[in-house]
Phi, psi and omega in degrees: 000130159234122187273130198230122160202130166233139193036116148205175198227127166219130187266319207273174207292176175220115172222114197255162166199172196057169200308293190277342189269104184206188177265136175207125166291093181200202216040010158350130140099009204277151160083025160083025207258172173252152160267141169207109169241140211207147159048086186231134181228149154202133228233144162063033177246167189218119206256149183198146196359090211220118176306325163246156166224280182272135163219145140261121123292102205230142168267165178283150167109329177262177183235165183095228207187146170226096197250164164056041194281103162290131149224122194223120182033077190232150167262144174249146164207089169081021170265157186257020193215094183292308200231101168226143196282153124226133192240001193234043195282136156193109167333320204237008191057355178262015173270143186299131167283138195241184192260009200200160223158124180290137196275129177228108123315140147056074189255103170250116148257139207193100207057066183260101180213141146187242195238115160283160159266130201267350182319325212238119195299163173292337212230128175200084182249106202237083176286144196277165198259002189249340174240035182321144177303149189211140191049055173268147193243147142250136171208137214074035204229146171203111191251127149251167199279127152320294158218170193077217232213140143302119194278285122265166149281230154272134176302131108241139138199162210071015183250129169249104194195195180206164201250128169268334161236146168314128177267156154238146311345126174329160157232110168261357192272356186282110176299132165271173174084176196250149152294129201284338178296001182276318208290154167083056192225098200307292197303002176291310182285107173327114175238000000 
């Protein structure tokens, strides 16, 4: 089975509350499928008290790719999972770790500000060490604690990309450059 989405846009505000309600990619890859998602933007939103707010979600174990991804001038209000990667999607905390994973690439965030619920780091990009996430851009982002303290700091790992402006929270953990486990690697590809 493969899941296929290409170009699509979503412009109108998305103002959200509870739990499942975000802008979210996800379940990708489940039951070993491939996914293949390409040039999806979303613009001009406003995510409010919310468990997530921008997500890529992927299980471990599938193939193909989730590339050419926007998240463009969205307000946060009181969200706890602002901006997050998970390539380690698992319902039940008992899945076995696999050697293969949809590859998500060429990732922009770009003017992403508002507020977080601190339970949570803001920032969480937790990527497979055998497929890394790759070229995620932050640019403009600026998140702060809804109310309190910054709790943690922003998450990476296995995550590759570069900050075209200084964030708030700093991310020091996004690695530059491309990973040598990528190259020549078929299931990475969309077919």
């Amino acid at each position: 089975m493969t899941s296929r989405v290409q170009r699509m846009e979503a412009l109108p505000p998305i103002s959200t509350f509870g739990h499942g309600l975000s802008s979210s990619i996800g379940s990708l890859g489940v039951h070993n499928s491939q996914a293949c998602v390409a040039n999806v933007t979303v613009r001009n939103a406003v995510i409010r008290n919310s468990d997530n707010g921008l997500r890529i979600k992927t299980w471990q174990g599938g193939m193909g790719a989730v590339s050419g991804i926007s998240f463009d001038t969205v307000t946060m209000e009181n969200v706890r999972n602002c901006i997050i990667i998970d390539q380690y999607y698992c319902l039940d905390k008992r899945c076995m770790n696999q050697s293969t994973a949809v590859h998500v690439t060429d990732v922009s965030y770009a003017n992403v500000r508002g507020s977080y619920d601190v339970r949570a780091a803001p920032i969480h990009f937790a990527c497979s060490d055998t497929v890394p996430c790759t070229n995620i851009t932050m640019s403009e982002v600026e998140l702060l604690p809804f109310s309190g303290e910054l709790v943690d700091d922003p998450f990476c790992w296995s995550a590759y990309g570069l900050q075209q402006t200084p964030t708030i929270p700093p991310i020091y953990c996004l690695q530059d450059g491309l990973p040598d486990s990528l190259l020549d690697n078929p299931d990475l590809k969309c077919r």
